[in-house]
C-alpha positions in Angstrom: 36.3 46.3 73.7 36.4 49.9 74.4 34.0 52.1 73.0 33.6 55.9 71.8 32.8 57.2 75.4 36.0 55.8 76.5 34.2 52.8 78.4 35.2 48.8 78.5 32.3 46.3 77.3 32.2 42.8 76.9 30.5 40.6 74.3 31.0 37.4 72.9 32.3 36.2 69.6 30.8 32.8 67.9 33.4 30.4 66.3 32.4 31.5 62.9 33.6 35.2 64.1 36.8 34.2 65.0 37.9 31.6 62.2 37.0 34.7 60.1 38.6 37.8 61.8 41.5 35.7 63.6 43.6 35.0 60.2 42.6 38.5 59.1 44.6 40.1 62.1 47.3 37.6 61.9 48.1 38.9 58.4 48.5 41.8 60.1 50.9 40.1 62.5 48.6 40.7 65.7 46.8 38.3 67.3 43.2 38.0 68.2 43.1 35.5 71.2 45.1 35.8 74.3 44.9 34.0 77.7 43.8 35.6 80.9 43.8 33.7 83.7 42.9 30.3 82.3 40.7 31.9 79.9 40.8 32.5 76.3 39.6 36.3 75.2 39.1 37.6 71.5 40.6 41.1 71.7 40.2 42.9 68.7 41.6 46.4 69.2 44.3 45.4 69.6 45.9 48.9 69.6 44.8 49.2 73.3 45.6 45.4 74.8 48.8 47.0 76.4 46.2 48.7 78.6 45.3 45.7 79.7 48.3 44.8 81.1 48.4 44.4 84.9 44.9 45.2 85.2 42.4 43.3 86.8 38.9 43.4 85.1 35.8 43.8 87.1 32.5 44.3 85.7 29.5 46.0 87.1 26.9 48.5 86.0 26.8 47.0 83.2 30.6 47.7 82.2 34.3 46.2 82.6 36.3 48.5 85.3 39.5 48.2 84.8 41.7 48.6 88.1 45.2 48.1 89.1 46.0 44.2 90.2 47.9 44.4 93.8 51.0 42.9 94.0 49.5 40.3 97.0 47.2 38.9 94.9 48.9 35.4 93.6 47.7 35.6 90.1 
């Protein structure tokens, strides 16, 4: 998630979170869960996952830094 001071977090979602807010954005006709590299993330702005997109997620300080993914790397 990104919050109000324009920085990317991570947190994690129990199984009651997502059977409850994954069929509410799906009546919206957006998803919730998406795969990223073998793994499954909830994202739930989902307004900003296109800023995602060819990114490659690193996290340190205490916060996700998103940086470009190089075209070498096989992934």
């Amino acid at each position: 998630m990104r919050d109000l001071e324009e920085c990317w977090t991570i947190g994690a979602y129990g199984p009651e979170n997502i059977e409850h807010v994954a069929p509410e954005l799906e009546r919206l006709g957006k998803p919730l869960l998406y795969s990223a590299d073998g793994f499954v993330v909830a994202i739930p702005q989902f307004d900003l996952v296109s800023e995602l997109v060819g990114k490659l997620a690193d996290y340190r300080d205490n916060r996700l830094v998103l940086n470009d993914r190089e075209s070498h790397i096989g992934i």
